[in-house]
C-alpha positions in Angstrom: 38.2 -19.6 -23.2 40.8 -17.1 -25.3 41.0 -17.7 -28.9 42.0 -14.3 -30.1 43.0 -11.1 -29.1 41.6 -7.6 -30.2 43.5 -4.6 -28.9 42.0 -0.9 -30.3 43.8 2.5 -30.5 41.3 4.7 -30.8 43.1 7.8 -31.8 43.9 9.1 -35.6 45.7 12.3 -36.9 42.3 13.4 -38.9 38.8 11.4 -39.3 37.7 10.3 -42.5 34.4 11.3 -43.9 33.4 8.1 -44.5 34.3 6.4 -41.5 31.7 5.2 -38.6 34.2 3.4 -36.7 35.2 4.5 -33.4 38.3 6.8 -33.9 39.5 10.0 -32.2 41.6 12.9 -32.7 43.8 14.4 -30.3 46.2 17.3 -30.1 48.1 14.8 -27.3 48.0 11.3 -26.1 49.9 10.3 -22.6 50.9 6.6 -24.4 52.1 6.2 -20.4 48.1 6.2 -19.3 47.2 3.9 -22.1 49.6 1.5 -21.6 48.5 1.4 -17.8 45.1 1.0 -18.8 45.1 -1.7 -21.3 47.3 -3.4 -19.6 44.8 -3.7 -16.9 42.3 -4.1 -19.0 44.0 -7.1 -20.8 44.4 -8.5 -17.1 40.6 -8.1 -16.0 39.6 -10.0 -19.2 42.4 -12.9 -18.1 40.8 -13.5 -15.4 37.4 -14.1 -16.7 38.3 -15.6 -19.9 40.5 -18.6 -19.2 44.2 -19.9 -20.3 44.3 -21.2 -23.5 46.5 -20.2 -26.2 46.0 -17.0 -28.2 46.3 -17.9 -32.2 45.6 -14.2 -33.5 45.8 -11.1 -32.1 44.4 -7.8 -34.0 46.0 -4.4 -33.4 42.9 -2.5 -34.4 41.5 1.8 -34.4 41.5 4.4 -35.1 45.0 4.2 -36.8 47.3 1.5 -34.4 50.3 2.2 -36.5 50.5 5.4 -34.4 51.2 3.9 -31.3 55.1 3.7 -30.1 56.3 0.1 -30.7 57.7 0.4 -27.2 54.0 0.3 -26.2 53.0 -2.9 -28.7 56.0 -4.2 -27.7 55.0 -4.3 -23.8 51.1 -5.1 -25.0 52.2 -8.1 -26.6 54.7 -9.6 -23.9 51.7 -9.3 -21.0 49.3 -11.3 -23.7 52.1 -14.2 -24.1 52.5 -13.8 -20.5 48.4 -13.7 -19.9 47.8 -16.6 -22.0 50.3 -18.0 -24.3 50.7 -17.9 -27.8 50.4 -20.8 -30.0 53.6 -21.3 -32.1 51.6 -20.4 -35.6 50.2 -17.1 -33.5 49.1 -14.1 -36.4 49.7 -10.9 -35.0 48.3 -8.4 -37.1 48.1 -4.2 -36.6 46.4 -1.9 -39.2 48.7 0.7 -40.4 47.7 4.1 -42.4 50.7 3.7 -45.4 52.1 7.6 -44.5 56.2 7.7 -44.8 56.2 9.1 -41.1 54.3 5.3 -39.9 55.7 3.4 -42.3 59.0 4.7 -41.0 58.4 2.2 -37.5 57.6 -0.4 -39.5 60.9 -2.6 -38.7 60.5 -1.9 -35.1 57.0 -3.1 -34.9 58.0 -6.2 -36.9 60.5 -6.6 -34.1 57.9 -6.4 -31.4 56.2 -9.7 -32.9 53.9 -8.0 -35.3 54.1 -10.4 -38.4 51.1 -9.1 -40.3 50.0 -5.8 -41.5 47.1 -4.7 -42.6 47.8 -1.3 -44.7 45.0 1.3 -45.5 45.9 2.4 -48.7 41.9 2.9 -50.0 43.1 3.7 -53.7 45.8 3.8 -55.8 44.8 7.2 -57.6 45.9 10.7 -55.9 41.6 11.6 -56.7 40.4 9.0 -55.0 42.3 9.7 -52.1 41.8 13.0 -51.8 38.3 12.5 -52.3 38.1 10.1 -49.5 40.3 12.5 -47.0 43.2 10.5 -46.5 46.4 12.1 -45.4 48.3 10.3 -48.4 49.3 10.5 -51.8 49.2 7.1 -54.4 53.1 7.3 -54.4 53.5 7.6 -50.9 51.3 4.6 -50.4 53.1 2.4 -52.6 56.7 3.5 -50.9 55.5 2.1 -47.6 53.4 -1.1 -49.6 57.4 -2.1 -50.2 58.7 -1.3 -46.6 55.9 -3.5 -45.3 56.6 -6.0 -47.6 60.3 -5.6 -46.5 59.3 -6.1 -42.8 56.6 -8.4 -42.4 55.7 -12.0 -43.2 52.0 -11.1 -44.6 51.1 -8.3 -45.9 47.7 -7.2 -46.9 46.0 -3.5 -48.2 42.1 -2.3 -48.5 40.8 -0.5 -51.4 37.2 1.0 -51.8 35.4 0.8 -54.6 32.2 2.4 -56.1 33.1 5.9 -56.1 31.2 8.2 -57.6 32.3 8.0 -60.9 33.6 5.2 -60.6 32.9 2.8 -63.9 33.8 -1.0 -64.4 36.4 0.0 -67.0 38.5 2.2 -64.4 37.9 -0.2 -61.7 39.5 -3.0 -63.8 42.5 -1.1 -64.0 42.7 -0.4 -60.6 42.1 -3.8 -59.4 44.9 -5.5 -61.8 47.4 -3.0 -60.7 46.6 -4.0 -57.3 47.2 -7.5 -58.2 51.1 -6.5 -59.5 51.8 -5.1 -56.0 51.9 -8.8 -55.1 50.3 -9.0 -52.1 48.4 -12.4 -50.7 45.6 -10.8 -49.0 43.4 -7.6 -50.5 40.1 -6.5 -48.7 38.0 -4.4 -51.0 34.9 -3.0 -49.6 32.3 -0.8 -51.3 31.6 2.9 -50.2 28.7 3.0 -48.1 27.1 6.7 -47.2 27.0 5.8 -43.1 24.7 7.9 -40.6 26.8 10.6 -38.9 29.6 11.1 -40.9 30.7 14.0 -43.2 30.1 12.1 -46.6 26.2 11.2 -45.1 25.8 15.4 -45.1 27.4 15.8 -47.9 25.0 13.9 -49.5 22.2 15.5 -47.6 23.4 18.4 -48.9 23.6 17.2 -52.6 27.5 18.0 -52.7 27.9 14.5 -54.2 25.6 11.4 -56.0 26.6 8.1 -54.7 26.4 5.6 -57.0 23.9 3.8 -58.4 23.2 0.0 -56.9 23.1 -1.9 -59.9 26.4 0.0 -61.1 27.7 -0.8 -57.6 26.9 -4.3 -57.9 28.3 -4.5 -61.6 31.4 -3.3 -59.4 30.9 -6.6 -56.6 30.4 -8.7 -59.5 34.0 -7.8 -61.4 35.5 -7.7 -58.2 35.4 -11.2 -57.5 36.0 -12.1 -60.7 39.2 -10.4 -61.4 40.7 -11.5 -58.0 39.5 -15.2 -58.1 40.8 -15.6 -61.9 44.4 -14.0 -60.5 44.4 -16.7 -57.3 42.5 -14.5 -54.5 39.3 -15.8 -54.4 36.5 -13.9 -51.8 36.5 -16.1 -48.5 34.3 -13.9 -46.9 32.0 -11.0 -48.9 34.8 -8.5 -49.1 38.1 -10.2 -48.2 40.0 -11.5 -50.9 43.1 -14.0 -50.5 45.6 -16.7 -51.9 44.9 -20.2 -50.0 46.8 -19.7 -46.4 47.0 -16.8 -46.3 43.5 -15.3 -45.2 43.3 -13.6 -41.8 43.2 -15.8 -39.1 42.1 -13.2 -36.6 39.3 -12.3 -38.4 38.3 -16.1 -39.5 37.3 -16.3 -35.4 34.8 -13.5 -35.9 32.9 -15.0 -38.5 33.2 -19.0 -37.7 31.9 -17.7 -33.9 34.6 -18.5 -32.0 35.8 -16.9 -28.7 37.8 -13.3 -28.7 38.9 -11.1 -26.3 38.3 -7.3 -27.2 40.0 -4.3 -25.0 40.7 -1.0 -25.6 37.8 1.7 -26.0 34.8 0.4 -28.2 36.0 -2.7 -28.5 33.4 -5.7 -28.4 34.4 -9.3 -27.3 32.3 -12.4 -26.8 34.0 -14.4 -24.2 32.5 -17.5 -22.5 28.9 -16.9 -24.2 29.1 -13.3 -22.9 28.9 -10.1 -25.1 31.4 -7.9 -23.9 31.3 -4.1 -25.1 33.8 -1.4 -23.5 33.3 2.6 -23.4 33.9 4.4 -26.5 34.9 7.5 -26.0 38.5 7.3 -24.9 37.8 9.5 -21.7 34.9 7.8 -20.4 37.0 4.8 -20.8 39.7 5.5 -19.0 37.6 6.8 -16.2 36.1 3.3 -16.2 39.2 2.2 -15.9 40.0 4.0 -12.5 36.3 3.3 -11.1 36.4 -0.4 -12.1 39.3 -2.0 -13.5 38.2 -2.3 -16.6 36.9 -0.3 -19.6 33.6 -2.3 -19.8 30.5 -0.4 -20.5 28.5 -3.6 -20.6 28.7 -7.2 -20.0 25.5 -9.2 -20.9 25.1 -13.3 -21.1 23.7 -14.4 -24.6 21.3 -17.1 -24.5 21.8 -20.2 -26.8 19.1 -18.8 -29.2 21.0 -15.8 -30.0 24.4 -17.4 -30.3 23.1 -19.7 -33.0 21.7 -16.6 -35.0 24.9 -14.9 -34.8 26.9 -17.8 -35.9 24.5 -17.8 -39.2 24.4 -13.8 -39.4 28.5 -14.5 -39.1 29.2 -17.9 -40.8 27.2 -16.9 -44.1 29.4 -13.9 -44.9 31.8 -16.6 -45.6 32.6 -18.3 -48.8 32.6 -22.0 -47.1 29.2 -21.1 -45.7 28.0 -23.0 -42.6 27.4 -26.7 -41.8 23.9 -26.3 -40.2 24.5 -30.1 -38.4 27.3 -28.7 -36.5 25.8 -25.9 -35.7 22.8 -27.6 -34.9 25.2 -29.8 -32.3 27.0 -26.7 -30.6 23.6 -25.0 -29.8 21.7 -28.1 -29.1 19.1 -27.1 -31.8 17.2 -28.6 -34.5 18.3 -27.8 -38.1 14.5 -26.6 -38.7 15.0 -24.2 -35.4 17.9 -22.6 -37.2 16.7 -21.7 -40.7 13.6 -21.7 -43.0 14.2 -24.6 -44.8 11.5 -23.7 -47.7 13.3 -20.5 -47.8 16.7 -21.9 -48.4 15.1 -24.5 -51.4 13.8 -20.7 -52.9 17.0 -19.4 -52.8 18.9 -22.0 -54.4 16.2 -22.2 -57.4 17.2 -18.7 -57.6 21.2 -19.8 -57.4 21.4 -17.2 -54.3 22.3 -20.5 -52.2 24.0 -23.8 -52.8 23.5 -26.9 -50.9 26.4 -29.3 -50.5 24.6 -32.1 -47.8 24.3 -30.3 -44.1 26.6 -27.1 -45.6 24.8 -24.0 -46.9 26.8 -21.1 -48.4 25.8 -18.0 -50.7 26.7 -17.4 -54.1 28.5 -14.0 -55.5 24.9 -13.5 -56.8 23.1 -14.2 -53.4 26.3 -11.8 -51.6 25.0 -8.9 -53.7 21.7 -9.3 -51.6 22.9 -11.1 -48.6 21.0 -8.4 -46.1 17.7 -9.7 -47.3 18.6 -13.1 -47.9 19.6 -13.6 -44.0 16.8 -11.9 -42.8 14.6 -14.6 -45.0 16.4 -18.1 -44.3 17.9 -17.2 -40.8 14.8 -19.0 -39.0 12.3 -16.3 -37.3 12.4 -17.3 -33.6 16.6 -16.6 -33.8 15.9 -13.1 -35.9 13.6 -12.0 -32.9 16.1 -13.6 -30.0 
């Protein structure tokens, strides 16, 4: 059963130091091969996964804005022809705001991309050039205005909590981000990850990330700056104006079914777990062997469904409605959560309790790693 769609490029002109995800650089890329695989790759998961209608698909990387709109173009015409798109379908691709991308930008609106999601990670030139990325401030904020130009929905990421970085600065930042007049912002915090070049850096005492209360100071005047200006959080870091949140990535977290090709990617299709290659070579090679880029394919069991519909649904703002969850799984309420745990944290004003629905506060989101691993009940944490 096909809800959504998620297609990843892995490739990128230069890797970030602080990015973990699962991106590539390469002096060359045959875009014929990768359209032949994914293609096939989108047709082995059709087969398995059922007709119904798409209603998001998510052009993810690496850097997708790099790929020829030719090729997302043909990528979305075998998906309509695959499975259909509902007539509201959100069609999102990430895009890195250089002048050379933003310069397809009406051709890949043309394709059927009607959302972008643009990586401009700061509006000041330091920031940026601390954080590695190929553009200036000004450059970003040309190709803000050519999205805006082409797309129906635009949206743009920032990181916060810099070293350095102080809530007066922040403040600044953030409302100059609200003038650019977007309905959609994700803001995320830097985190130091394992194996990239800001974790040895640190190692290496090159730089002092900052503090965790500062950070959390920083959390704090984030949401309240962008819910005071109409863009309240609906999930712990993504920030929008009523309709406009990201549809694509509202399946993730309510635990609904999506398709996931392209190297890396992860699906969960049917109550399977679906995880492809990552390295783009051992991928395609997959693909020749088998038809498909799958590394692994494993069948979740009702137990660990249910605890990664909590570990998902309580990232959101609405929370979770532990009745219907309790209904889908075919599980008690008391086998989903530590009810004397949940009473705790609302004393504490971590949680709030509206009936069956459950949902944590801005306080409890500063802490939400160790909150879920208290009222998510034990027998799912060990499933």
């Amino acid at each position: 059963m096909a809800r959504a769609l998620y297609i990843h490029w892995p490739f990128c002109v230069s890797k970030c130091p602080y990015c973990d995800f699962n991106s590539h650089v390469r002096e060359q890329v045959d875009h014929t091969v990768w359209r032949d695989a994914l293609l096939a790759d989108m047709r082995h998961e059709a087969a398995l996964a059922g007709r119904e209608k798409l209603r998001s698909i998510f052009f993810g990387g690496g850097t997708p804005s790099l790929m020829p709109p030719a090729l997302v173009d043909t990528l979305l015409s075998e998906a309509e022809k695959l499975w259909g798109f509902e007539h509201d379908v959100e069609i999102t691709l990430e895009a890195n705001p250089s002048s050379v991308e933003a310069a397809n930008f009406a051709d890949i609106a043309a394709a059927g991309v009607n959302r972008v999601s643009l990586g401009m990670q700061s509006l000041r030139d330091e920031s940026l050039q601390f954080l590695g990325r190929m553009h200036s401030a000004d450059e970003g904020l040309k190709a803000l205005q050519t999205a805006q130009n082409a797309f129906d929905r635009v949206s743009f990421d920032l990181i916060y909590a810099l070293p350095g970085h102080d809530e007066l600065t922040w403040d600044r930042e953030l409302r100059e981000a609200l003038e650019l007049g977007t309905g959609h912002l994700s803001v995320y915090q830097l985190t130091i990850e394992p194996n990239t070049r800001f974790a040895t850096m640190v190692r290496r005492g090159e730089f002092t990330p900052l503090d965790d209360d500062e950070a959390a100071d920083l959390f704090t005047l984030t949401g309240e700056v962008l819910s005071d200006a109409g863009l309240p959080a609906y999930e712990i870091s993504n920030h929008a104006r009523p309709g406009e949140e990201s549809q694509h990535n509202l399946t993730y977290w309510r635990y609904q079914d999506y398709i996931g090709i392209g190297p890396g990617a992860h699906g969960r299709r049917c109550g399977f777990a679906t995880t492809r290659h990552r390295k783009p070579e051992n991928y395609l090679s997959a693909m020749s062997r088998n038809g498909s880029g799958l590394q692994q394919e494993r069948a979740l069991g009702v137990r660990e469904q249910a605890s990664e519909a909590l570990l998902m649904g309580l990232r959101l703002g609405e929370g979770v409605n532990l009745s219907e969850l309790s209904a889908r799984f075919g599980l008690g309420v008391d086998a989903l959560v530590n009810q004397d745990e949940i009473t705790r944290y609302q004393k504490l004003e971590y949680l709030k309790r509206d009936g069956e629905r459950i949902r944590v506060t801005m306080d409890g989101m500063i802490v939400l790693d160790a909150l879920l691993a208290q009222i998510v009940a034990d027998d799912l944490v060990a499933a």
